[in-house]
mmCIF file of the C-alpha atoms, coordinates in Angstrom:
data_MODEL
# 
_entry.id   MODEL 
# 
loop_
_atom_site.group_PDB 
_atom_site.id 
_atom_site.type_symbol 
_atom_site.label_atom_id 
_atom_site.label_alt_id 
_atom_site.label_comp_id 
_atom_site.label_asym_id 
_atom_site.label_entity_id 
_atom_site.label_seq_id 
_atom_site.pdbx_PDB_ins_code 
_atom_site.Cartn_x 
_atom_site.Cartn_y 
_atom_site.Cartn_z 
_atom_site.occupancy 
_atom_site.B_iso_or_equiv 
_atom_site.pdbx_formal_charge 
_atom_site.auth_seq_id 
_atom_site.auth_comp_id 
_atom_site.auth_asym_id 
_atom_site.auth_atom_id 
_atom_site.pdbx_PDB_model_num 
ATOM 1   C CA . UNK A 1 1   ? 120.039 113.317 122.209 1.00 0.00 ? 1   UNK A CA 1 
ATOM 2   C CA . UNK A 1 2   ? 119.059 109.416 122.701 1.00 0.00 ? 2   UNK A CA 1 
ATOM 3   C CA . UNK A 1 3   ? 115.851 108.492 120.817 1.00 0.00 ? 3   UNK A CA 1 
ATOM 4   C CA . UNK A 1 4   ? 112.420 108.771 123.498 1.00 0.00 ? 4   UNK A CA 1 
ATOM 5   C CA . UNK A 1 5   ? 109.718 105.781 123.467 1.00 0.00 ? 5   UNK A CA 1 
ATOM 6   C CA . UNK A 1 6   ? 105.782 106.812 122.923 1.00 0.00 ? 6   UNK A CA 1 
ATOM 7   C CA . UNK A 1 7   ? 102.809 105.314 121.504 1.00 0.00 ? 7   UNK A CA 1 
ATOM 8   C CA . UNK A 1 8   ? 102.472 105.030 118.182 1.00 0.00 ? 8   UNK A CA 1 
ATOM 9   C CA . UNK A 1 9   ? 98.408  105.382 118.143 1.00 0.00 ? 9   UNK A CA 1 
ATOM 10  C CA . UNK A 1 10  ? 98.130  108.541 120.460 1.00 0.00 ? 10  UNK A CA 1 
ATOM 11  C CA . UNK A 1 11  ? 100.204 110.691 122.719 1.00 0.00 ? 11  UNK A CA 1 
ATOM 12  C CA . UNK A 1 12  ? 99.854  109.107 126.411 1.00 0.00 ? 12  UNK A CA 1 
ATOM 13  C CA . UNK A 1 13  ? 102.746 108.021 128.111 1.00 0.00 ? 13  UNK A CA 1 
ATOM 14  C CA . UNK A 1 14  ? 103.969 104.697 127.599 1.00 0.00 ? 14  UNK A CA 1 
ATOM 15  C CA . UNK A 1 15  ? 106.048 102.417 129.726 1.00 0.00 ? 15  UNK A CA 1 
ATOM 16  C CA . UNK A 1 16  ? 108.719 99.372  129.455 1.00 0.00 ? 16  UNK A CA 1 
ATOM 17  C CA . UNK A 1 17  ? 107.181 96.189  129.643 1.00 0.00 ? 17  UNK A CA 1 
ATOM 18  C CA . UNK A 1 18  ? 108.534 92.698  131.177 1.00 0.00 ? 18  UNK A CA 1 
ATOM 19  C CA . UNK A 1 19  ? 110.628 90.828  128.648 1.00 0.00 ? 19  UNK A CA 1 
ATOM 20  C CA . UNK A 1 20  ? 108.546 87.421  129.506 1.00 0.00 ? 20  UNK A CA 1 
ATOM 21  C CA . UNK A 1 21  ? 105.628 90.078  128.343 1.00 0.00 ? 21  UNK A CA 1 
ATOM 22  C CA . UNK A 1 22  ? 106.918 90.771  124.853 1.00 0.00 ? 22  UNK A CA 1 
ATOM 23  C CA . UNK A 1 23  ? 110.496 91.620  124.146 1.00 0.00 ? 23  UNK A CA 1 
ATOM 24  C CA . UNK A 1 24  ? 110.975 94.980  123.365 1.00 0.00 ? 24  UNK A CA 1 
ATOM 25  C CA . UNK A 1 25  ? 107.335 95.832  123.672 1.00 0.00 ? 25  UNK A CA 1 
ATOM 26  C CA . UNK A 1 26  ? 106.002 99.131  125.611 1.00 0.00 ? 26  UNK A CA 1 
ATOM 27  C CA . UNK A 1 27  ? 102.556 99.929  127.233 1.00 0.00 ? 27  UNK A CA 1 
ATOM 28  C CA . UNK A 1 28  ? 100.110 102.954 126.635 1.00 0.00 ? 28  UNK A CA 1 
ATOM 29  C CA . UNK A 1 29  ? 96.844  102.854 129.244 1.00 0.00 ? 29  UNK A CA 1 
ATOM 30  C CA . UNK A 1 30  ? 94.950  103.368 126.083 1.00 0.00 ? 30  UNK A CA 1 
ATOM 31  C CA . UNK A 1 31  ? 96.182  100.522 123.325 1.00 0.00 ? 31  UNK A CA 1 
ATOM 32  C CA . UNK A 1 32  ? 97.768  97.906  125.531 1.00 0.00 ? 32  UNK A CA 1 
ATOM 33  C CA . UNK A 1 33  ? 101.343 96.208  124.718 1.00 0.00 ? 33  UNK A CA 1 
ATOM 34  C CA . UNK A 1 34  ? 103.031 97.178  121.387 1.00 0.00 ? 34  UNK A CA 1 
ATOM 35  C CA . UNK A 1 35  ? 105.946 98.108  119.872 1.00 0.00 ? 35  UNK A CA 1 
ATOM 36  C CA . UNK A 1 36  ? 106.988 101.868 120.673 1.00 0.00 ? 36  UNK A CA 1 
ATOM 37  C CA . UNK A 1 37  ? 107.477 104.769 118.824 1.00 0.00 ? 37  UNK A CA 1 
ATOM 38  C CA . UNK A 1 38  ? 110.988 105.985 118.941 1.00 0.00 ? 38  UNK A CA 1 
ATOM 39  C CA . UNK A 1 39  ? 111.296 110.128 118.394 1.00 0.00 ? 39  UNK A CA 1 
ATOM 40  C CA . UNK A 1 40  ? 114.242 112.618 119.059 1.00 0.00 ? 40  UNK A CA 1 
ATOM 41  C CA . UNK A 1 41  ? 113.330 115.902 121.110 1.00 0.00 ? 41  UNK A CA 1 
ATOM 42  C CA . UNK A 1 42  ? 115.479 117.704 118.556 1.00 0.00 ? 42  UNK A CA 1 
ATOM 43  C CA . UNK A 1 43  ? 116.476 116.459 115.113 1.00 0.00 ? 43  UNK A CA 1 
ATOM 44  C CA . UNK A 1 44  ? 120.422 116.350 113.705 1.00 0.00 ? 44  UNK A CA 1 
ATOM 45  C CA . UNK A 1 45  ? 122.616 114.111 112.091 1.00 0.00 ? 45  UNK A CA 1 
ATOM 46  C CA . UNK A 1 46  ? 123.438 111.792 115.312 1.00 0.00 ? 46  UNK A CA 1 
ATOM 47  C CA . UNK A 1 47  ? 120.193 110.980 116.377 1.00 0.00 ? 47  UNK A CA 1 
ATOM 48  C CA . UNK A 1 48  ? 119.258 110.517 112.610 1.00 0.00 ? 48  UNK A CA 1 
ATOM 49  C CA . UNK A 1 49  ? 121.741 107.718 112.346 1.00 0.00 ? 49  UNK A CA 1 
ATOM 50  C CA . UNK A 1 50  ? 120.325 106.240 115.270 1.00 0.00 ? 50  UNK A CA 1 
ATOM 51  C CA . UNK A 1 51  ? 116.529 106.233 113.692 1.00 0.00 ? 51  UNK A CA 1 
ATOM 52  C CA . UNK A 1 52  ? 118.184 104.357 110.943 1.00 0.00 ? 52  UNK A CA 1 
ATOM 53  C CA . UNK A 1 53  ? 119.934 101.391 112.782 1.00 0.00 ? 53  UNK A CA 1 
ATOM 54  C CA . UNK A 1 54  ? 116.663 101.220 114.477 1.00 0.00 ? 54  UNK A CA 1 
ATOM 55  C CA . UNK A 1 55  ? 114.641 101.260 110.674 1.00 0.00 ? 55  UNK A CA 1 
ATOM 56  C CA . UNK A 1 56  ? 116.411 98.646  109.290 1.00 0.00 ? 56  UNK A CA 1 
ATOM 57  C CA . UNK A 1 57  ? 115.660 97.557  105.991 1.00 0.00 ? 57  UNK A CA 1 
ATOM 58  C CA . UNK A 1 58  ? 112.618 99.916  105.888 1.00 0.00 ? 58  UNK A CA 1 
ATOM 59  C CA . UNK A 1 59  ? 112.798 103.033 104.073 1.00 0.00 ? 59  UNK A CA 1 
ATOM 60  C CA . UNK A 1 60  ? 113.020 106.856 105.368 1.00 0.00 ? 60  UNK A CA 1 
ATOM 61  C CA . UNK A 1 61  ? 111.635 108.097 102.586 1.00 0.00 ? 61  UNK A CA 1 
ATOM 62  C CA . UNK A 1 62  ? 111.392 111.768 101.429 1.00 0.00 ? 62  UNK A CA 1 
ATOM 63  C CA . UNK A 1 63  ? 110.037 114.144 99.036  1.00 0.00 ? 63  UNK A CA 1 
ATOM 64  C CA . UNK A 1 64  ? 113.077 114.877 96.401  1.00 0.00 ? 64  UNK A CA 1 
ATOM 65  C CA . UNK A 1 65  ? 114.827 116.782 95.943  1.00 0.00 ? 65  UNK A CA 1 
ATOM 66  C CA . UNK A 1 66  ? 114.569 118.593 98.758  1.00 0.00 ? 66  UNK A CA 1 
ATOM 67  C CA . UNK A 1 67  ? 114.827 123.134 97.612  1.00 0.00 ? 67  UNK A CA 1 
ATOM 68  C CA . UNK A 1 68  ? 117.408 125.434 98.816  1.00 0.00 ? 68  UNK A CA 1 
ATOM 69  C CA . UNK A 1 69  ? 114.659 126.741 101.911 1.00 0.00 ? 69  UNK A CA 1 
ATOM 70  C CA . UNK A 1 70  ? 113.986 123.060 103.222 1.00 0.00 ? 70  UNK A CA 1 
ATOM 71  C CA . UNK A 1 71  ? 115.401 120.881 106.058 1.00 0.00 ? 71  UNK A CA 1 
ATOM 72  C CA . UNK A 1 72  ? 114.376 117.877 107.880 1.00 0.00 ? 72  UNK A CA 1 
ATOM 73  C CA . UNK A 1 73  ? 112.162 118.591 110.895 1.00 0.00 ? 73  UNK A CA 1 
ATOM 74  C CA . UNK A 1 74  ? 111.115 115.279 112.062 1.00 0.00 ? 74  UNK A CA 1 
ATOM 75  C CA . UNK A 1 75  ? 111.698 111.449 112.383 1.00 0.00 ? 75  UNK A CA 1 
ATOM 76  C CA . UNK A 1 76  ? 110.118 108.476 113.881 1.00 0.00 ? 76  UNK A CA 1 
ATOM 77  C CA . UNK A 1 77  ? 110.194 104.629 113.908 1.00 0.00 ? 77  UNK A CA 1 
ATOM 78  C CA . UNK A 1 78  ? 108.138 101.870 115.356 1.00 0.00 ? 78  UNK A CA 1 
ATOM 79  C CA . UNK A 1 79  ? 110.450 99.385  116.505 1.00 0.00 ? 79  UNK A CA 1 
ATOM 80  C CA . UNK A 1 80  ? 110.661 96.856  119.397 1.00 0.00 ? 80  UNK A CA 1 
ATOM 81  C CA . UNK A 1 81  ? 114.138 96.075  118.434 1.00 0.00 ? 81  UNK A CA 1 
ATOM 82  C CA . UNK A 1 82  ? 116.887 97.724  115.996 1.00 0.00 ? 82  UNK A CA 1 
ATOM 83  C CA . UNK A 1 83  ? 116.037 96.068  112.600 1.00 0.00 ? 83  UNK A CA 1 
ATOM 84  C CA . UNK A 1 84  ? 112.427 95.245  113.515 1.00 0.00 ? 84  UNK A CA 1 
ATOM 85  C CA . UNK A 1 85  ? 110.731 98.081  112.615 1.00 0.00 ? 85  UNK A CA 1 
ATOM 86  C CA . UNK A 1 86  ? 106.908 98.322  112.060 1.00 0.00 ? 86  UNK A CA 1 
ATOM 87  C CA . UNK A 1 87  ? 106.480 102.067 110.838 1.00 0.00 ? 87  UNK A CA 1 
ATOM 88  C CA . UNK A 1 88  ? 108.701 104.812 109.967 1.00 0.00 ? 88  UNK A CA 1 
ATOM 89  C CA . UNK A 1 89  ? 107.803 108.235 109.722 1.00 0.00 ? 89  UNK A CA 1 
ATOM 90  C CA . UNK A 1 90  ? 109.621 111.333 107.917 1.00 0.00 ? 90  UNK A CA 1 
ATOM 91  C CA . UNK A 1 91  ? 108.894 115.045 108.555 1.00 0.00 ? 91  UNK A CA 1 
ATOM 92  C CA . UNK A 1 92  ? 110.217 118.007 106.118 1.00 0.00 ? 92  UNK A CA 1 
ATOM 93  C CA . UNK A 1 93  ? 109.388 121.649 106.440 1.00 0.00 ? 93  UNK A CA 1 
ATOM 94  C CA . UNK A 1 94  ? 109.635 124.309 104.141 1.00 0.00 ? 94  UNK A CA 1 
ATOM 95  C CA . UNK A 1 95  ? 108.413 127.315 101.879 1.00 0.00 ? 95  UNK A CA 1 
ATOM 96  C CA . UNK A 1 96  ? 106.539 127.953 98.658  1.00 0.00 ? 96  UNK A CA 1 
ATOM 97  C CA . UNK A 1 97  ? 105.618 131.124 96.830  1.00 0.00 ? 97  UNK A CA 1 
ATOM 98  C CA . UNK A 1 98  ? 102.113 129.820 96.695  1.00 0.00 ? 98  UNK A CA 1 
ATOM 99  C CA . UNK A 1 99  ? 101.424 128.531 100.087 1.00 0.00 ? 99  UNK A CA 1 
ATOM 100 C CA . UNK A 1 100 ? 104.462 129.829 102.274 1.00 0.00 ? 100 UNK A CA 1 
ATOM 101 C CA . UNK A 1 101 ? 105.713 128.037 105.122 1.00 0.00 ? 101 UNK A CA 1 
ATOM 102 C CA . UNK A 1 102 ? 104.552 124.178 104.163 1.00 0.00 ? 102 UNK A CA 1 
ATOM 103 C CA . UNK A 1 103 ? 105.248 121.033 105.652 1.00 0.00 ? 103 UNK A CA 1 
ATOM 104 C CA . UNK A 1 104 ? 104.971 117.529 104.472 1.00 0.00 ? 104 UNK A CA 1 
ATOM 105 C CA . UNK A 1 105 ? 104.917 114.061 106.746 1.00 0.00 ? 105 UNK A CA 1 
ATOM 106 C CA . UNK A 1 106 ? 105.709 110.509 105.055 1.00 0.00 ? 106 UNK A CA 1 
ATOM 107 C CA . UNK A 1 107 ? 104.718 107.330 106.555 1.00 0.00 ? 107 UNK A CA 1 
ATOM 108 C CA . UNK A 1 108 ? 105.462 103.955 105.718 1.00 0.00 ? 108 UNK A CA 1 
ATOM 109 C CA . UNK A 1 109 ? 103.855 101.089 107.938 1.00 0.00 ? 109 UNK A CA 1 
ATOM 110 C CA . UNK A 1 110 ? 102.657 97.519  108.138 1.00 0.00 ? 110 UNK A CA 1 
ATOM 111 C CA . UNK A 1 111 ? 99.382  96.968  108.448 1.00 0.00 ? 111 UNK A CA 1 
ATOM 112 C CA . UNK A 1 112 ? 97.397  97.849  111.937 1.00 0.00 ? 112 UNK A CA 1 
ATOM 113 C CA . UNK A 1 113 ? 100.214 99.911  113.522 1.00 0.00 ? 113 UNK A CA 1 
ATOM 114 C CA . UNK A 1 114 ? 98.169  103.127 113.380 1.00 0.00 ? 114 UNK A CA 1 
ATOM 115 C CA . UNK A 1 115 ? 101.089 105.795 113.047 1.00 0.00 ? 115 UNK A CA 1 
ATOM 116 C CA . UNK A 1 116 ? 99.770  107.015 109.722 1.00 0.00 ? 116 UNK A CA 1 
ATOM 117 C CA . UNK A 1 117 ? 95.987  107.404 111.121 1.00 0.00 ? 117 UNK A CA 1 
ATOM 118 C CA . UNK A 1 118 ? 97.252  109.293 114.338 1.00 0.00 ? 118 UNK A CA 1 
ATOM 119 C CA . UNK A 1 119 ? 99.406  111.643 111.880 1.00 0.00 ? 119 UNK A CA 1 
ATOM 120 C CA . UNK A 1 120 ? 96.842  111.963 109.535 1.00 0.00 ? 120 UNK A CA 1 
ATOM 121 C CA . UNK A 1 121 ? 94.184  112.307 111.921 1.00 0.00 ? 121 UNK A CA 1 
ATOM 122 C CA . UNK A 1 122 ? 92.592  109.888 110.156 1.00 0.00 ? 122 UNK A CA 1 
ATOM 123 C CA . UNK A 1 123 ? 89.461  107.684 112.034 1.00 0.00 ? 123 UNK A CA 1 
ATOM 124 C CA . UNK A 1 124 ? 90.689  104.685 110.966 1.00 0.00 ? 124 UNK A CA 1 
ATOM 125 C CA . UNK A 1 125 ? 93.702  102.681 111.810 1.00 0.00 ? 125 UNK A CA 1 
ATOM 126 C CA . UNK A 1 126 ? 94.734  101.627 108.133 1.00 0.00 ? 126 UNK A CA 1 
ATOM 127 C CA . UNK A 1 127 ? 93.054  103.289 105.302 1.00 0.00 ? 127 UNK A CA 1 
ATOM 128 C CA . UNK A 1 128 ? 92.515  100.299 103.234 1.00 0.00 ? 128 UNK A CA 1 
ATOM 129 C CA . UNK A 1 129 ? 88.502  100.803 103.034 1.00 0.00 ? 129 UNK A CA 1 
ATOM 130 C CA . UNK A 1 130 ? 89.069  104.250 101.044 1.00 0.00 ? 130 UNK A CA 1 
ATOM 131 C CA . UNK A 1 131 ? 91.105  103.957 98.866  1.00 0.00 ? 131 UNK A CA 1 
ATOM 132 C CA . UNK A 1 132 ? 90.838  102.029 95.055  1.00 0.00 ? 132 UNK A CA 1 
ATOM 133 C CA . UNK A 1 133 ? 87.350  102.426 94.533  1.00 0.00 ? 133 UNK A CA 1 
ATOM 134 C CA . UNK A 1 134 ? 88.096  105.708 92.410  1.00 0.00 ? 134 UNK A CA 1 
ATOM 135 C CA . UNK A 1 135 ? 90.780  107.139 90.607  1.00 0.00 ? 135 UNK A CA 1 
ATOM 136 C CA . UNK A 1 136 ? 94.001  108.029 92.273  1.00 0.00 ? 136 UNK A CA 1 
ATOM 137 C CA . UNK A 1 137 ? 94.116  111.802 92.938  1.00 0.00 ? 137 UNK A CA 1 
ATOM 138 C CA . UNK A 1 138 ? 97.935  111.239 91.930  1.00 0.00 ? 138 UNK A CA 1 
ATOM 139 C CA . UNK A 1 139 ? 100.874 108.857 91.062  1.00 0.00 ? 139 UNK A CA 1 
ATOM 140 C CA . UNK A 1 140 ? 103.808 109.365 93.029  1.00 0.00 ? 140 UNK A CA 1 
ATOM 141 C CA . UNK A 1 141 ? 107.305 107.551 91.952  1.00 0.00 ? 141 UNK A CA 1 
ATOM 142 C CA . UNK A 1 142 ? 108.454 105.528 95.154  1.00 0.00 ? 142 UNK A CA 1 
ATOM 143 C CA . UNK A 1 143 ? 111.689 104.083 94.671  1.00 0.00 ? 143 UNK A CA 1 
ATOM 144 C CA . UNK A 1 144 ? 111.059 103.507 90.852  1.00 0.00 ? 144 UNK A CA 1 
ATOM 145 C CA . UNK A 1 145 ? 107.094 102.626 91.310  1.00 0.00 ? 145 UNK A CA 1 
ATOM 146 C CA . UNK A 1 146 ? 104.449 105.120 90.079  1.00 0.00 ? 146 UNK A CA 1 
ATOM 147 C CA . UNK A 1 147 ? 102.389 104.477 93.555  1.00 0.00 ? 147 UNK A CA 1 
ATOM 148 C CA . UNK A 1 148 ? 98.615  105.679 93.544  1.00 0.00 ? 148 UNK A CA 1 
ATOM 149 C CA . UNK A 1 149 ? 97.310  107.469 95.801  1.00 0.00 ? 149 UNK A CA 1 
ATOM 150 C CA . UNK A 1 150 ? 94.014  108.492 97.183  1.00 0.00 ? 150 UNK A CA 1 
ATOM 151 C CA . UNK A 1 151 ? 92.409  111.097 99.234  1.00 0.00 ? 151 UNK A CA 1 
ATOM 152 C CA . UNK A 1 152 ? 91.611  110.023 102.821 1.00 0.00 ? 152 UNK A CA 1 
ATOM 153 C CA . UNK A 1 153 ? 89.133  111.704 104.880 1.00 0.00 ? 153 UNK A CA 1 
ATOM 154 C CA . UNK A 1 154 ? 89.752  112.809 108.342 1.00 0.00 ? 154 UNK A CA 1 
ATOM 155 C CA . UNK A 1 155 ? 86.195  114.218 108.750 1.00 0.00 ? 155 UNK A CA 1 
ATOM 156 C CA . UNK A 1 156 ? 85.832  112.931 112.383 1.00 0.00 ? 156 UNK A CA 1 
ATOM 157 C CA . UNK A 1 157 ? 89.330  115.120 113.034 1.00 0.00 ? 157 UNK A CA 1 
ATOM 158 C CA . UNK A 1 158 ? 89.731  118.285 114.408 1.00 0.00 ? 158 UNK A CA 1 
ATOM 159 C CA . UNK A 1 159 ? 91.494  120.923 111.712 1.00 0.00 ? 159 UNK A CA 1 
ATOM 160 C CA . UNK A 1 160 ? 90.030  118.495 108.891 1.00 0.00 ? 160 UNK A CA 1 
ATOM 161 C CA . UNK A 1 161 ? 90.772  121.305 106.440 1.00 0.00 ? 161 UNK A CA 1 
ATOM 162 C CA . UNK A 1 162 ? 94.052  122.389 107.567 1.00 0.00 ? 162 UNK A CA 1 
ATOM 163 C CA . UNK A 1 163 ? 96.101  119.337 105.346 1.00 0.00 ? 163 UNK A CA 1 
ATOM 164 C CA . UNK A 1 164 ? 95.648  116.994 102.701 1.00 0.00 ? 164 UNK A CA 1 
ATOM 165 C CA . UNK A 1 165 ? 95.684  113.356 103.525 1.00 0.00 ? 165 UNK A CA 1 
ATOM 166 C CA . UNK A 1 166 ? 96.997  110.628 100.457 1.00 0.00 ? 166 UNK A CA 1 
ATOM 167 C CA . UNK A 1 167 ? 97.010  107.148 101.157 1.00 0.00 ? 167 UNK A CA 1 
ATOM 168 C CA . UNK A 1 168 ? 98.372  104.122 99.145  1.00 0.00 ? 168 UNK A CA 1 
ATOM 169 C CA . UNK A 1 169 ? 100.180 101.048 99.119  1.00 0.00 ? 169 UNK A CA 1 
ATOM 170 C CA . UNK A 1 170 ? 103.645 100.926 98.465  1.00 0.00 ? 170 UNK A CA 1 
ATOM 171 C CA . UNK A 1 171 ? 106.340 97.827  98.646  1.00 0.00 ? 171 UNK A CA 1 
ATOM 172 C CA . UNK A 1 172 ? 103.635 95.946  100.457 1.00 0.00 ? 172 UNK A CA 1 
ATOM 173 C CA . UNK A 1 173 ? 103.130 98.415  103.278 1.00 0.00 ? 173 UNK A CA 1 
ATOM 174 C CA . UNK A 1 174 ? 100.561 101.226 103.888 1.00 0.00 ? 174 UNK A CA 1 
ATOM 175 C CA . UNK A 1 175 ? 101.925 104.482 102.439 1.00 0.00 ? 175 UNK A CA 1 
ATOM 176 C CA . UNK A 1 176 ? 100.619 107.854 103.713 1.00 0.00 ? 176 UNK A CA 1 
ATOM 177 C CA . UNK A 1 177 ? 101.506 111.528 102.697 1.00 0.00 ? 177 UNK A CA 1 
ATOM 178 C CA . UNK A 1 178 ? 100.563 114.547 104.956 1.00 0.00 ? 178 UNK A CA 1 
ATOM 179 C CA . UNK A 1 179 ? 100.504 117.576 103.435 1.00 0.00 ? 179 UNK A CA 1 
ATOM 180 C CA . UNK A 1 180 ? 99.840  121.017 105.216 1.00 0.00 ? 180 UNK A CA 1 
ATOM 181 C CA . UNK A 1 181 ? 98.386  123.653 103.847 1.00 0.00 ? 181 UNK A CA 1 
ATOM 182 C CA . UNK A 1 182 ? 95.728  121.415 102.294 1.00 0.00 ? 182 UNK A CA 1 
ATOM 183 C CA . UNK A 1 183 ? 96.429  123.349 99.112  1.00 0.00 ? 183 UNK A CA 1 
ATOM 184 C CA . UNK A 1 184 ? 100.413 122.127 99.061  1.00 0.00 ? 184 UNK A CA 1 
ATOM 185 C CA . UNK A 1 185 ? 99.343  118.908 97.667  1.00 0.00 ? 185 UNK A CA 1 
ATOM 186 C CA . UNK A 1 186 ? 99.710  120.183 94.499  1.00 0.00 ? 186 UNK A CA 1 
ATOM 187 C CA . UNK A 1 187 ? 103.473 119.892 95.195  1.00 0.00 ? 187 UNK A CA 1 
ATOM 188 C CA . UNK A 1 188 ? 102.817 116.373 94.642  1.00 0.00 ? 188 UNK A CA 1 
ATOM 189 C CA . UNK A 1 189 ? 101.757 116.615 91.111  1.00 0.00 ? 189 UNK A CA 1 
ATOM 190 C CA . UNK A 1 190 ? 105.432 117.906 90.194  1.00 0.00 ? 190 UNK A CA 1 
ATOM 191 C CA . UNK A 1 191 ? 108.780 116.927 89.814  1.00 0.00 ? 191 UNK A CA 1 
ATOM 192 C CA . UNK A 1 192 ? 108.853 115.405 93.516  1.00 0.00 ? 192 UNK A CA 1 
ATOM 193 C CA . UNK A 1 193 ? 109.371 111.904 94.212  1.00 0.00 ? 193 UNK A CA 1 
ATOM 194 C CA . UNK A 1 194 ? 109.990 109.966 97.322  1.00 0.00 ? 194 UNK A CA 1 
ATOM 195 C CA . UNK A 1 195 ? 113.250 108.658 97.887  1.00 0.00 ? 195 UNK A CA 1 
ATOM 196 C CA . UNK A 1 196 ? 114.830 106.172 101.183 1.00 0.00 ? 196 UNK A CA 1 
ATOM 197 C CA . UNK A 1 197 ? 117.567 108.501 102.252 1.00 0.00 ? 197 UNK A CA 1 
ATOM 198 C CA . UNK A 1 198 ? 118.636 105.928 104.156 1.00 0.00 ? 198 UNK A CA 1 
ATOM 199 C CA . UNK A 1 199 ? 120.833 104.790 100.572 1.00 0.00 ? 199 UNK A CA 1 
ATOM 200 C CA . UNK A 1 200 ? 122.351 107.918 100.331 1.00 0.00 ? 200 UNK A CA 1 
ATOM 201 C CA . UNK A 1 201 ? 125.689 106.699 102.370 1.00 0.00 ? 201 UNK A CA 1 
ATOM 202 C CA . UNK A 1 202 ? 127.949 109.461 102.693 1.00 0.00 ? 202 UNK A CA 1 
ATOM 203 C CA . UNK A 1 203 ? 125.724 111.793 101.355 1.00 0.00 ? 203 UNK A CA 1 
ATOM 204 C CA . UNK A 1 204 ? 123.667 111.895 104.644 1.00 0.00 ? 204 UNK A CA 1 
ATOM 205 C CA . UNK A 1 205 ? 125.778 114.801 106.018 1.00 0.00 ? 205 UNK A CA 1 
ATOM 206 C CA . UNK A 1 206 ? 124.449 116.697 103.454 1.00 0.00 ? 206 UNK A CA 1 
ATOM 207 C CA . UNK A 1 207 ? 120.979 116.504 104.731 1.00 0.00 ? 207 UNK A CA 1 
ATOM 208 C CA . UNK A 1 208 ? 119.695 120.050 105.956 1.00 0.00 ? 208 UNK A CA 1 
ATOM 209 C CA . UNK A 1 209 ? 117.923 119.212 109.689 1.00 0.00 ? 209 UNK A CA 1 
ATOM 210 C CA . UNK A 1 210 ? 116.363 121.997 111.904 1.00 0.00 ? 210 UNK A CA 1 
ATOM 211 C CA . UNK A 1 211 ? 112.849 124.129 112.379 1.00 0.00 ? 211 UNK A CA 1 
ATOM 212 C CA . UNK A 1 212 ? 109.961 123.203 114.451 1.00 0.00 ? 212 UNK A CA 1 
ATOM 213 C CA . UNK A 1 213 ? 108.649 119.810 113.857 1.00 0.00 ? 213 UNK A CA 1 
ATOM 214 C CA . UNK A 1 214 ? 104.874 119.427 112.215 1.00 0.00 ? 214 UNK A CA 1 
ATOM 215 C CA . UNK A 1 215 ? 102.230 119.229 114.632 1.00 0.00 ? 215 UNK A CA 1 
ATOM 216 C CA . UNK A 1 216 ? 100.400 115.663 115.204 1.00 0.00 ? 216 UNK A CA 1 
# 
């Protein structure tokens, strides 16, 4: 199925905008002109190929390696054009003997695009105020960089305790990790690391898609 446009800050319906407006750029009645946020209905291989021409040179990144009982449930990018993306957003579902069904949402944005705050259901747009003025809760390798990260309150969210927010800066761009239960964040502190499946070539077919798709 073809890739749908929303807003990347909240879920109201967006619309196509005149190109002497902004090229490429959508409305939402609540945020005004921006780029779009491009999401399948259902997830597979096709549309996954798709999300990546539109990603360009920024990463997909997910937790690795992915167990036996997980699959892909989710992708995203904020794009006004294929290789002009803003944000891109990864979604993975799957189980634990300690927490049971868990799933865990990766963003990577630039600065003021606000799809890491609406998936975090975080306050603020970027999360730059909260984070380095402690210690990182953990370091998490990102394509070869020990990334810090910090906890991010979503105290002004409804279901604040349902998931654990982490927020840090990776590459140059705003770096969240979702994790739900709250208590899966542990995962973190193991042998996962987060890595662009975009490089993995032919080894894409090989990626397990499927399941409902977190909630945010």
């Amino acid at each position: 199925m073809p890739l749908s446009a929303a807003c990347p800050r909240c879920p109201a319906p967006v619309a196509p905008l005149p190109a002497e407006q902004g090229p490429g750029l959508w409305s939402c009645p609540e945020h005004g002109a921006a780029a779009p946020l491009w999401r399948p209905s259902e997830v597979g291989y096709a549309d996954f190929t798709d999300h990546l021409e539109m990603a360009g040179d920024l990463p997909s990144l997910l937790p690795w390696p992915l167990g036996p009982d997980w699959s892909v449930t989710g992708f995203g990018v904020v794009a006004a054009r294929p290789g002009a993306a803003r944000a891109v957003l990864t979604a993975c579902t799957g189980t634990t003997e300690a927490d049971g069904p868990v799933d865990v949402v990766v963003v990577t944005e630039e600065a003021g695009t606000g799809l890491g705050a609406r998936v975090a259901g975080a306050p603020h747009t970027d999360p730059g105020y909260e984070i380095g003025g402690a210690a990182p809760v953990v370091r998490l390798r990102v394509e070869g960089q020990q990334v810090p990260l910090w906890a991010v309150s979503t105290s002004a969210a409804d279901g604040e305790w349902d998931r654990s927010v982490l927020a840090g800066e990776a590459h140059g761009r705003w770096l969240w990790v979702v994790v739900r239960p709250a208590p899966a964040v542990l995962l973190l502190h193991g042998e996962w690391h987060l890595r662009d499946v975009s490089a993995l070539g032919p080894g894409l077919v090989e990626l397990p898609f499927g399941g409902p798709a977190p909630a945010w």
